[in-house]
VEXROTI-319378 format. One record per residue (C-alpha): residue number from 1; residue in one letter; y, z, x. Coordinates in steps of 0.001 Angstrom, whole numbers, plus 500000, padded with zeros to 6 digits. Each point is the difference from the previous one (the first is absolute). Layout:
{NUM; 'A'; {Y; Z; X}}
...
***
This chain:
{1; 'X'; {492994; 510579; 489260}}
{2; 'X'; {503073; 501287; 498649}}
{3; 'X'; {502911; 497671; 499535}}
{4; 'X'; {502402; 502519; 498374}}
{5; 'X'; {499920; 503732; 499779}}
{6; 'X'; {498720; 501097; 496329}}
{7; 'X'; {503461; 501903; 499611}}
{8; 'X'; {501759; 496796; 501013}}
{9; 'X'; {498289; 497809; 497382}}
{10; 'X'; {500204; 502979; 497763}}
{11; 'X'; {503996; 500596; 499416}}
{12; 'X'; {500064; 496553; 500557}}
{13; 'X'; {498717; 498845; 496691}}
{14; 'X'; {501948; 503409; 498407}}
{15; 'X'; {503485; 498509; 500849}}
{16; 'X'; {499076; 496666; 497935}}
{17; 'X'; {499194; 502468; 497184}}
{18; 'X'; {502965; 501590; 500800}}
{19; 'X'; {502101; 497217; 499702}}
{20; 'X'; {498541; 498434; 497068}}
{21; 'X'; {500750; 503510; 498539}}
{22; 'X'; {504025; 500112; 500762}}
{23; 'X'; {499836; 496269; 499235}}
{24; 'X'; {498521; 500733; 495983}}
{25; 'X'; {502191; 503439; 499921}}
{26; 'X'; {503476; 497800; 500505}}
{27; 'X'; {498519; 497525; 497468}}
{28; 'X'; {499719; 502832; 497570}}
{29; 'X'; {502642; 501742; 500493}}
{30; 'X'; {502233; 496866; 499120}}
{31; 'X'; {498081; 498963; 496913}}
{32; 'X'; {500681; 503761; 498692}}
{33; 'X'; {503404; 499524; 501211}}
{34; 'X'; {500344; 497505; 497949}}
{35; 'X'; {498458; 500945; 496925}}
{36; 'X'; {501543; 503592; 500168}}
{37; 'X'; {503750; 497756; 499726}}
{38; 'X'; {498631; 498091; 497383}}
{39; 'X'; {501447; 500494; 496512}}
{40; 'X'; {496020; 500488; 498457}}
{41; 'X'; {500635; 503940; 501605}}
{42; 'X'; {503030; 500699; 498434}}
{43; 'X'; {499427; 502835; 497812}}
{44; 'X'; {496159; 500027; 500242}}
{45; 'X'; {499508; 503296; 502275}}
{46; 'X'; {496422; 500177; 500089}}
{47; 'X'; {500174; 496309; 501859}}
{48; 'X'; {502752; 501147; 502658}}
{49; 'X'; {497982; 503320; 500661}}
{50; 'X'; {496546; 497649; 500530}}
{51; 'X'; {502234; 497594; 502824}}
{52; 'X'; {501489; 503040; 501580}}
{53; 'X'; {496723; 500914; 500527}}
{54; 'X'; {498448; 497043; 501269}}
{55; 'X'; {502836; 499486; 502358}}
{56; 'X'; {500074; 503386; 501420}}
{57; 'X'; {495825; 498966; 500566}}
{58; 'X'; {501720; 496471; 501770}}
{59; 'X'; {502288; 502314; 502377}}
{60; 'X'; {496979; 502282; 500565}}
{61; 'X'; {497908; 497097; 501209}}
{62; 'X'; {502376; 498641; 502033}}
{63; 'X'; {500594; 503527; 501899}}
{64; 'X'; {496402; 499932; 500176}}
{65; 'X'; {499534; 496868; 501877}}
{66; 'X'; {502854; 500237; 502107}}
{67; 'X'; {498624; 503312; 501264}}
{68; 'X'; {496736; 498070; 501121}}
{69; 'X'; {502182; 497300; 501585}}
{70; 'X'; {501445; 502920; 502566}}
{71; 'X'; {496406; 501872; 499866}}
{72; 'X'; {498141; 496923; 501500}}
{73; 'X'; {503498; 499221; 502405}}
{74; 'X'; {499424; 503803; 501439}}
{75; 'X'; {496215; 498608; 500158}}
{76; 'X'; {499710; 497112; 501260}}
{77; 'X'; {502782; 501506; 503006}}
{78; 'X'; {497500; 502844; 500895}}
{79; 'X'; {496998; 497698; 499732}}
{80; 'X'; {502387; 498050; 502607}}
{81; 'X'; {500548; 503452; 502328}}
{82; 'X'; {496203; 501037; 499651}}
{83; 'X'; {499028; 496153; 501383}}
{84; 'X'; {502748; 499893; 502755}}
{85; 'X'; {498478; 503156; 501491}}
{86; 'X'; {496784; 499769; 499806}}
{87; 'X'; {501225; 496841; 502107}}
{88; 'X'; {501459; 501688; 502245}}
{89; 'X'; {497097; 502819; 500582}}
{90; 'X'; {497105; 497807; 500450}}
{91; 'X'; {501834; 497682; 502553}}
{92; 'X'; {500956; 503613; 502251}}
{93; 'X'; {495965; 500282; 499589}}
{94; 'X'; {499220; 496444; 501403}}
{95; 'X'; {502346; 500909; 502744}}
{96; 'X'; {497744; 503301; 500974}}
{97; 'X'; {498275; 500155; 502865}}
{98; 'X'; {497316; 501641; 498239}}
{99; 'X'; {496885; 497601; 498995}}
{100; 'X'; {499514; 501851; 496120}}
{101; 'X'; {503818; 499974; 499866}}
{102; 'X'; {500526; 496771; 500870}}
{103; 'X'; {497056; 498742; 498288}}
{104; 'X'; {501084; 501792; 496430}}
{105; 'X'; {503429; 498471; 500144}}
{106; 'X'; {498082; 496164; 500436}}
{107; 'X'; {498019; 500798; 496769}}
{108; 'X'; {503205; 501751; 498319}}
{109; 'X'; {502242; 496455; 500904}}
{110; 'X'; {497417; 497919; 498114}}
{111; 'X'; {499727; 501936; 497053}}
{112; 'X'; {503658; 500278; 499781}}
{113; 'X'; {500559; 496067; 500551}}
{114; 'X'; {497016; 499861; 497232}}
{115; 'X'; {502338; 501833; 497302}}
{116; 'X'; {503302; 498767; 501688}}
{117; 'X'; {500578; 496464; 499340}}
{118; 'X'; {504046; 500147; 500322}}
{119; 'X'; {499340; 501045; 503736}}
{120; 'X'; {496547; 498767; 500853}}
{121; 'X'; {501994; 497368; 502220}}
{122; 'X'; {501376; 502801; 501810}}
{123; 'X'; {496897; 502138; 500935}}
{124; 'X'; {498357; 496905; 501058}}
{125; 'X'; {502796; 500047; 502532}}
{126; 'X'; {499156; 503220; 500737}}
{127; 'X'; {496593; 499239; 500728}}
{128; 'X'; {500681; 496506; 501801}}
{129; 'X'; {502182; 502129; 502171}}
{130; 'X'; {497550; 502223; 501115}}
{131; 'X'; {497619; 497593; 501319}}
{132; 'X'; {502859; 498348; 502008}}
{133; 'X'; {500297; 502901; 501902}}
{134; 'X'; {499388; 500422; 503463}}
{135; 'X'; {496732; 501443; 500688}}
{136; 'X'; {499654; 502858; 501872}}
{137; 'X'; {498916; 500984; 503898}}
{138; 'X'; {496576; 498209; 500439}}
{139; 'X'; {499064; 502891; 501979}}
{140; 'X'; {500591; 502477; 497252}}
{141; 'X'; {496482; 498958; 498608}}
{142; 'X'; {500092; 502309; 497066}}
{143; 'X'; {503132; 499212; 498795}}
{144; 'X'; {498930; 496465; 499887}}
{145; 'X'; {497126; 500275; 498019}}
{146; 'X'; {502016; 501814; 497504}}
{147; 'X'; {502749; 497552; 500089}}
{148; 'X'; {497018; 496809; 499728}}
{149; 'X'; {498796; 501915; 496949}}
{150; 'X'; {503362; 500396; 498854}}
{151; 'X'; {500923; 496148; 499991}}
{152; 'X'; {496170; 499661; 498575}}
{153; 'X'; {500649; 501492; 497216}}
{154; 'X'; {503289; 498663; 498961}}
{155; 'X'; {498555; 496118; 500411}}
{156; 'X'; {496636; 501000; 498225}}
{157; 'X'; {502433; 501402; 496919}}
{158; 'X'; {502375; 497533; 500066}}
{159; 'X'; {497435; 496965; 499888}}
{160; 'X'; {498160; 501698; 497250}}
{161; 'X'; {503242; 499986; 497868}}
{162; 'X'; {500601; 496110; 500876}}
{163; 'X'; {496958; 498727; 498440}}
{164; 'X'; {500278; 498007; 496491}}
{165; 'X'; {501365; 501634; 497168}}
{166; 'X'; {500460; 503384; 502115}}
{167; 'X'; {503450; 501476; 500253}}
{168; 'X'; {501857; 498510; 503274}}
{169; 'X'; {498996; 496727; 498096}}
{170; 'X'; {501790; 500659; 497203}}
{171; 'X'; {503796; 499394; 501562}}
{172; 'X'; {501522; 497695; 502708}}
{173; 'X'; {499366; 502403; 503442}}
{174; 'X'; {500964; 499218; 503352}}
{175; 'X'; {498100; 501628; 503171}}
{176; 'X'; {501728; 500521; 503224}}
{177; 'X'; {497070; 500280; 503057}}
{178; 'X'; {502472; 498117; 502563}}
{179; 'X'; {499456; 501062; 503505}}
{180; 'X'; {496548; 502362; 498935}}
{181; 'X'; {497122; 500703; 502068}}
{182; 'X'; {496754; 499952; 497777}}
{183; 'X'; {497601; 501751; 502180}}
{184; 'X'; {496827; 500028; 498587}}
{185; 'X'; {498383; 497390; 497542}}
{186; 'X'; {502712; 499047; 497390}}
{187; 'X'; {498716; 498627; 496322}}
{188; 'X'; {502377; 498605; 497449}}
{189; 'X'; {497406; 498035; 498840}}
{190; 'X'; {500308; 498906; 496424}}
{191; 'X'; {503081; 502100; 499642}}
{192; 'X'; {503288; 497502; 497965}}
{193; 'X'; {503033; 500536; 501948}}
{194; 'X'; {502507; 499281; 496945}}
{195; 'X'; {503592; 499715; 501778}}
{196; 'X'; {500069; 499849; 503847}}
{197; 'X'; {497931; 500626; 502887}}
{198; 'X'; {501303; 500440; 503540}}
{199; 'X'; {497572; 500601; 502667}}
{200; 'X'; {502699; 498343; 503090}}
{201; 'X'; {499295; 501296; 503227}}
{202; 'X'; {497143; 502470; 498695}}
{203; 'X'; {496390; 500592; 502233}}
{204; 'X'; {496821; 499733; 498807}}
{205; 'X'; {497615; 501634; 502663}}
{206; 'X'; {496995; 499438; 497957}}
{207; 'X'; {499252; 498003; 497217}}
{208; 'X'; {502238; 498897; 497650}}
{209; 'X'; {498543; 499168; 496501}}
{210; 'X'; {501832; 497977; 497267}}
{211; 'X'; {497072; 498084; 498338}}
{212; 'X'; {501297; 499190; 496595}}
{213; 'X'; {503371; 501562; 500427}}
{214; 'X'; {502774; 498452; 497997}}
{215; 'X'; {503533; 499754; 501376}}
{216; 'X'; {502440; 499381; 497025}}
{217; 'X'; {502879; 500225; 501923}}
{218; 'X'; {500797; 499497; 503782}}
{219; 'X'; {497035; 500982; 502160}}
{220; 'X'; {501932; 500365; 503519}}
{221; 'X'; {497687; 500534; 503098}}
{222; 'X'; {502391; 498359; 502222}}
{223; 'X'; {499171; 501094; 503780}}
{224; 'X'; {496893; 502245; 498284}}
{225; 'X'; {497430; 500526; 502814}}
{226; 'X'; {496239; 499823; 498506}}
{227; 'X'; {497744; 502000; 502954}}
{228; 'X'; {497030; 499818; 497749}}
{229; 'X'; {498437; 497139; 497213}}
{230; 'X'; {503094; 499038; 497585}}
{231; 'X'; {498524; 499628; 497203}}
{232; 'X'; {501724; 497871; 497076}}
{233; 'X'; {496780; 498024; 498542}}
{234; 'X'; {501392; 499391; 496170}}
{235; 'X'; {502906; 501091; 500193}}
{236; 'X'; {503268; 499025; 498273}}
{237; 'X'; {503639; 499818; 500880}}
{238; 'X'; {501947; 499109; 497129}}
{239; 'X'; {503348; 500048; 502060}}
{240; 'X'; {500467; 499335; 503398}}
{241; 'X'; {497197; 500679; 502709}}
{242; 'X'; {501848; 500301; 502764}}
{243; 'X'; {497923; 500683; 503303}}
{244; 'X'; {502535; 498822; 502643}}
{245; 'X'; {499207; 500607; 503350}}
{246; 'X'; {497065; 502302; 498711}}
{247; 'X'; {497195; 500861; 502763}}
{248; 'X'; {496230; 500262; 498708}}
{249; 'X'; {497889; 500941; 503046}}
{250; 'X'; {496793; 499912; 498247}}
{251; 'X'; {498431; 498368; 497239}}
{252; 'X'; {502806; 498919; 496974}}
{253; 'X'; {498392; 498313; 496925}}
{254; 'X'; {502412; 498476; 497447}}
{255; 'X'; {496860; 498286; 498024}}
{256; 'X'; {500871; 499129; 496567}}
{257; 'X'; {503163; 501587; 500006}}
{258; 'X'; {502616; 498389; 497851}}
{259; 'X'; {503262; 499674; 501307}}
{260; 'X'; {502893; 499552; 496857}}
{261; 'X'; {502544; 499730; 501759}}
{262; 'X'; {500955; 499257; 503900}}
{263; 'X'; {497245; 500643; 502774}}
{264; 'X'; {502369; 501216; 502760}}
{265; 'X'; {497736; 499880; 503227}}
{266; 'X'; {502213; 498737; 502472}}
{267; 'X'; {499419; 501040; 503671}}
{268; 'X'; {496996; 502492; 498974}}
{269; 'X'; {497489; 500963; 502377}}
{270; 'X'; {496481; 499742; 499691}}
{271; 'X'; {497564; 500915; 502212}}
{272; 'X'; {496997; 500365; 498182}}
{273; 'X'; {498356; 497128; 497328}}
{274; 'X'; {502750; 499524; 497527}}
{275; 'X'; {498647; 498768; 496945}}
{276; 'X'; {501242; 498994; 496521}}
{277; 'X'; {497717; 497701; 498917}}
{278; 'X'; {500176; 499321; 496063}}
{279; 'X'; {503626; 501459; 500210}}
{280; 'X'; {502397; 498532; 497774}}
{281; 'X'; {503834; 498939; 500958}}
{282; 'X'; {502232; 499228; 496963}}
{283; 'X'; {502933; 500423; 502072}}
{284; 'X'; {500655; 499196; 503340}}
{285; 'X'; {497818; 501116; 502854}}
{286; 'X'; {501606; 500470; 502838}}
{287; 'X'; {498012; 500926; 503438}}
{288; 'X'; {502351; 498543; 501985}}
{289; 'X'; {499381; 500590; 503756}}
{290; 'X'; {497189; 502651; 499264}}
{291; 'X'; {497541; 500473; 502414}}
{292; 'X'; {496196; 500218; 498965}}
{293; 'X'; {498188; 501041; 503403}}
{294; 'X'; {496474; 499879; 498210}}
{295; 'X'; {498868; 498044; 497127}}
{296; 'X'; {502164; 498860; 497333}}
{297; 'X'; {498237; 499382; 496845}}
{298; 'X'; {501747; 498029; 497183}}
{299; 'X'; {497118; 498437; 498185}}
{300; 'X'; {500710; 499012; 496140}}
{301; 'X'; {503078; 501303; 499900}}
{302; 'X'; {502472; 498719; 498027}}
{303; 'X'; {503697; 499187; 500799}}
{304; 'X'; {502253; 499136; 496564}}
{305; 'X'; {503599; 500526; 502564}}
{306; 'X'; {500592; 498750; 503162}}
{307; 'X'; {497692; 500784; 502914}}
{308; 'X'; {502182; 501051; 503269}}
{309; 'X'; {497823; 500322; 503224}}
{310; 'X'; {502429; 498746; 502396}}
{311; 'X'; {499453; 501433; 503910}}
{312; 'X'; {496865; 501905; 498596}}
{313; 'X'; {497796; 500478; 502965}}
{314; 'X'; {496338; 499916; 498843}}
{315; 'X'; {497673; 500790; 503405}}
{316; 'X'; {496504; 500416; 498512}}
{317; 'X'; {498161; 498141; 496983}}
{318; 'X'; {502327; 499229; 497071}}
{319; 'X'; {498245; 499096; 496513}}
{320; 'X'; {502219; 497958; 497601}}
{321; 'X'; {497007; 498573; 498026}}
{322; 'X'; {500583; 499209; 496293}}
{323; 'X'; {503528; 501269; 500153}}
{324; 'X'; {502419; 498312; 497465}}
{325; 'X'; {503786; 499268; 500681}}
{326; 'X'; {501397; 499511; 497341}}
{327; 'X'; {503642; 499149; 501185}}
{328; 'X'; {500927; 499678; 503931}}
{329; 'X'; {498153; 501792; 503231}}
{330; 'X'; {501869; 500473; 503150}}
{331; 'X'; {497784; 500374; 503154}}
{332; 'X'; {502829; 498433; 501929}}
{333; 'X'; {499548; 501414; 503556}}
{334; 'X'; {497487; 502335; 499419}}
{335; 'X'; {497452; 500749; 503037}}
{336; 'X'; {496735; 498609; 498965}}
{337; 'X'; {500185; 498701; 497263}}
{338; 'X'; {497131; 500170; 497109}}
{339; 'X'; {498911; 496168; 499857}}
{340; 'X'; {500624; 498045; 497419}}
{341; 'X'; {503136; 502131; 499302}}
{342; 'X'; {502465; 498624; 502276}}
{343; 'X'; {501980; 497456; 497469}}
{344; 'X'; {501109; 501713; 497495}}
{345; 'X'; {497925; 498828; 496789}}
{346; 'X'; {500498; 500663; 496373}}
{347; 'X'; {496770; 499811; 499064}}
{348; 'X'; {496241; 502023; 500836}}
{349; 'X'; {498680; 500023; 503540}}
***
């Protein structure tokens, strides 16, 4: 994809000519200077006619390149104009009521944000926005279904620009799905979010996939609600995972995720099998006074930062098997606690 318009890149490279040009035509113009002051042209006519020339040639030049200077100013500004409202056209389409409408400006954003890079941020605002909005009347069933293929679409493009090497990989992005009702499957699977990632308050009604994801920045799900599997098997948060008071009602599989930075589970809900066996803390893990209603399933992992799991209630099986701790684990005051986990060790279990 298209990181620059061919124009762009185009009078780009012309104004270093450009200036390379003005920068030679001053040099000449005082060397002739010079030399047409200097006593070797006194008399000699045929020499003072030949520098007149050449600088006349110098000033020519010079005219020359400062005329490309304002060309490519007068082009880059319309280049500019033509950008801003085609901006401003396909967004009116995404607002249409009208499924083609609507579903032209979608492709029309992305192949703008493909050839915009200075305001890529800003259409992914755009987009981000539209998700966040309130869905319609369930009753109006038709208007729905356009709306759920609406949203479709704009996840299914964006995700496909967030793999490696493509284009929303290629700067630091930030993504803005606070308070967002996903309503049908939702797949970021694989995709790199590069800056930050807020999902706070959002609702997943079906399944929510993010094997392999990787979170550069802050992934915020903070008081997320997961109505179908969460799905984070591989996944990696570079920054802060931060799933405070998060509710996963069914299953939630964190299995050989890697957690960079802080694991921020405190006083998350789960009332399915939570598992993240293999997973793998290097900061601290915090799941204080979380709730696992079902199984909790920690085998192998590995904890490099402190362990908190202080007033965790644990009701059904818990498996801690072959976990290592590599600094201190809290389970002060936690409701059943997994055996052999009770003092905090330093050590495997």
């Amino acid at each position: 994809m298209r990181q620059k318009s061919t124009t762009t890149v185009s009078l780009r490279k012309n104004i270093v000519h450009v200036l390379l040009a003005l920068v030679l035509s001053a040099a000449l113009l005082i060397g002739l200077t010079i030399i047409f002051k200097s006593p070797l042209t006194h008399g000699n006519d045929a020499l003072l006619i030949k520098l007149i020339e050449l600088e006349l040639a110098a000033v020519g030049g010079a005219g020359a390149a400062v005329a490309l200077v304002v060309n490519y100013r007068k082009q880059s500004v319309l280049e500019s104009e033509t950008l801003t409202r085609r901006f401003s056209d396909f967004t009116n389409q995404l607002a249409d009521d009208r499924y083609p409408v609507k579903l032209a400006g979608v492709y029309s954003l992305y192949r703008l944000a493909d050839e915009w890079d200075e305001q890529r941020q800003q259409i992914i605002d755009v987009l981000c926005g539209y998700i966040r909005q309130p869905w319609p009347d369930e009753n109006d069933q038709q208007t729905t279904k356009v709306e759920l293929e609406g949203r479709q679409t704009i996840l299914r493009e964006m995700v496909a620009r967030m793999k490696e090497d493509c284009v929303f990989t290629k700067g630091n992005y930030h993504y803005d799905f606070r308070g967002a009702t996903f309503k049908s499957d939702t797949s970021f699977a694989g995709a790199i979010f590069t800056g930050d990632a807020w999902f706070g308050e959002a609702t997943f009604t079906d399944d929510a996939r993010f094997a392999g994801t990787t979170f550069n920045g802050y992934a915020g799900f903070t008081e997320a609600t997961f109505n179908g599997v969460a799905g984070f098997t591989e996944a990696t948060f570079n920054g802060v995972a931060g799933f405070r008071e998060a509710t996963f009602n069914r299953y939630t599989g964190f299995r050989e995720a890697t957690f960079t930075d802080n694991a921020e589970f405190t006083g998350a809900t789960f009332t399915r099998d939570a598992e993240f066996g293999e997973a793998t803390f290097n900061g601290i893990a915090k799941f204080t006074g979380a709730t696992f209603t079902w199984g909790a399933e920690f085998g192998e992992a590995t904890f490099n930062g402190n362990a908190e799991f202080t007033g965790a209630i644990f009701n059904r099986y818990t498996e801690f098997g072959e976990v290592t701790f590599r600094k201190t684990c809290d389970f002060a005051n936690a409701h059943n606690c997994p055996e052999g986990v009770s003092d905090p060790p330093s050590n495997n279990i």
